[in-house]
C-alpha positions as CSV (number, residue, x, y, z in Angstrom):
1,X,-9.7,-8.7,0.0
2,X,-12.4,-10.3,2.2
3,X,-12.6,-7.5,4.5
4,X,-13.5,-5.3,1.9
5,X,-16.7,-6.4,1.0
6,X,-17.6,-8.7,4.0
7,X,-18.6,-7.1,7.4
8,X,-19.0,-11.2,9.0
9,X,-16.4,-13.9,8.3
10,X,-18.0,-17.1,6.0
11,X,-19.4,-19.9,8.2
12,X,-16.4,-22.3,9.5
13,X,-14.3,-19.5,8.5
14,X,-11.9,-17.6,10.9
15,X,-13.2,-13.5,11.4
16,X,-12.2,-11.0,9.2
17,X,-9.2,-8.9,10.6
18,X,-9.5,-5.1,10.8
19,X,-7.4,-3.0,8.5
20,X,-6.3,0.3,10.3
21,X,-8.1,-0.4,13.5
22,X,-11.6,-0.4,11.7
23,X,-14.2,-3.1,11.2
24,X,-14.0,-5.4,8.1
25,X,-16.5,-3.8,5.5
26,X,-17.1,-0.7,6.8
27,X,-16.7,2.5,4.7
28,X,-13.6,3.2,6.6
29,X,-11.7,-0.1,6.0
30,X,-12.6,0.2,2.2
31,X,-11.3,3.6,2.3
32,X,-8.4,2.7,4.1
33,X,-7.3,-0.4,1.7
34,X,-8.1,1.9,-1.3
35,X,-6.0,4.9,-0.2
36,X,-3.0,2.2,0.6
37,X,-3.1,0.9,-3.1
38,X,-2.9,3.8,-4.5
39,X,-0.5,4.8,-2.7
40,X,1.2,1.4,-4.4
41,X,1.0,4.0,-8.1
42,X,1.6,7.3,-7.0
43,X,5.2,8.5,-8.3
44,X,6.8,11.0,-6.1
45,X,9.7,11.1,-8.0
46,X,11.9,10.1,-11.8
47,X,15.4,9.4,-11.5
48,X,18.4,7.7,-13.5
49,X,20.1,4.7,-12.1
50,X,23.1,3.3,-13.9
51,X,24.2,-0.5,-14.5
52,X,27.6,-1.3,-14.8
53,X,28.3,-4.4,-16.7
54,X,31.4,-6.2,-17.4
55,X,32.2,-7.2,-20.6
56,X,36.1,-8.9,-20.9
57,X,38.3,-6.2,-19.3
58,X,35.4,-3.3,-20.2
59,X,33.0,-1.9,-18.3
60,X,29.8,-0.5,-19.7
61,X,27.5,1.6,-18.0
62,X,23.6,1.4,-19.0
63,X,21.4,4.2,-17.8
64,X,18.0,3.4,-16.6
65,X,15.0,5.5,-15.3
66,X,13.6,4.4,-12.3
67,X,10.3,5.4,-10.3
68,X,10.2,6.4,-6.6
69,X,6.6,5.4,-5.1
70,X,4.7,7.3,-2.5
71,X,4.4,3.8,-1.2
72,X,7.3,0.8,-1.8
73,X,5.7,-2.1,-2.6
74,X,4.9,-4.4,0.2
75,X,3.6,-7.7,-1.4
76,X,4.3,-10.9,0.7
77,X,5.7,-8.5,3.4
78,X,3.2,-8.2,6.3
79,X,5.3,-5.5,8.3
80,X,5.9,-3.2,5.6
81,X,2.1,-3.2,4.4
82,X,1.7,-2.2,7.9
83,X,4.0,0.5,7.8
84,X,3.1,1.4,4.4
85,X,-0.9,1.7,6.4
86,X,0.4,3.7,9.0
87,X,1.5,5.9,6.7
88,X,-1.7,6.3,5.0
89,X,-3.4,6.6,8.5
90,X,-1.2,9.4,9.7
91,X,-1.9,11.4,6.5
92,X,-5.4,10.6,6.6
93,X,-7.0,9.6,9.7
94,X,-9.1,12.7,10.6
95,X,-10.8,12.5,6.8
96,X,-11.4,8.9,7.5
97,X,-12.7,9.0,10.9
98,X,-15.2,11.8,9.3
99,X,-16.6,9.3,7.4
100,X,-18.4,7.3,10.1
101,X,-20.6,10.5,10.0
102,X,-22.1,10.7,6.8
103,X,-25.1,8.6,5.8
């Protein structure tokens, strides 16, 4: 989350990437990263999912609720997260761009 915070990487450090296009630590960035983890708890949708288990020579089936995200989960997955960004970006852009003009 250093480019959250930090507009200049740490001495010896490498830079900060950019998230979205936009400069590490600017409004837009934090914005940006925000707006994507959200999107990580938003449920679009509720549904039931069943598990069939074996047990000898029956089957049982278990019902389970299950959440749909706005946004799957992308942890440890580089090119979803930037997917998942995109997404966020093409919903959002012109509201975020708008924010380079305010004080």
């Amino acid at each position: 989350m250093a480019p959250f915070t930090r507009r200049i990487p740490a001495p010896g450090l490498p830079a900060l990437p950019r998230f979205g296009g936009y400069a590490p630590g600017t409004r837009e960035s934090r914005v940006l990263q925000l707006l994507h983890e959200i999107g990580h708890l938003v449920v679009t949708d509720v549904y039931r999912a069943y598990v069939f288990v074996q047990l000898g020579s029956a089957t049982r089936s278990y019902a389970r609720d299950r959440v749909r995200l706005l946004l799957p989960v992308d942890g440890n997955n580089p090119t979803l997260s930037d997917q998942n960004t995109n997404r966020v970006l093409a919903a959002c852009r012109d509201q975020i761009d708008a924010l380079r003009n305010q004080n």
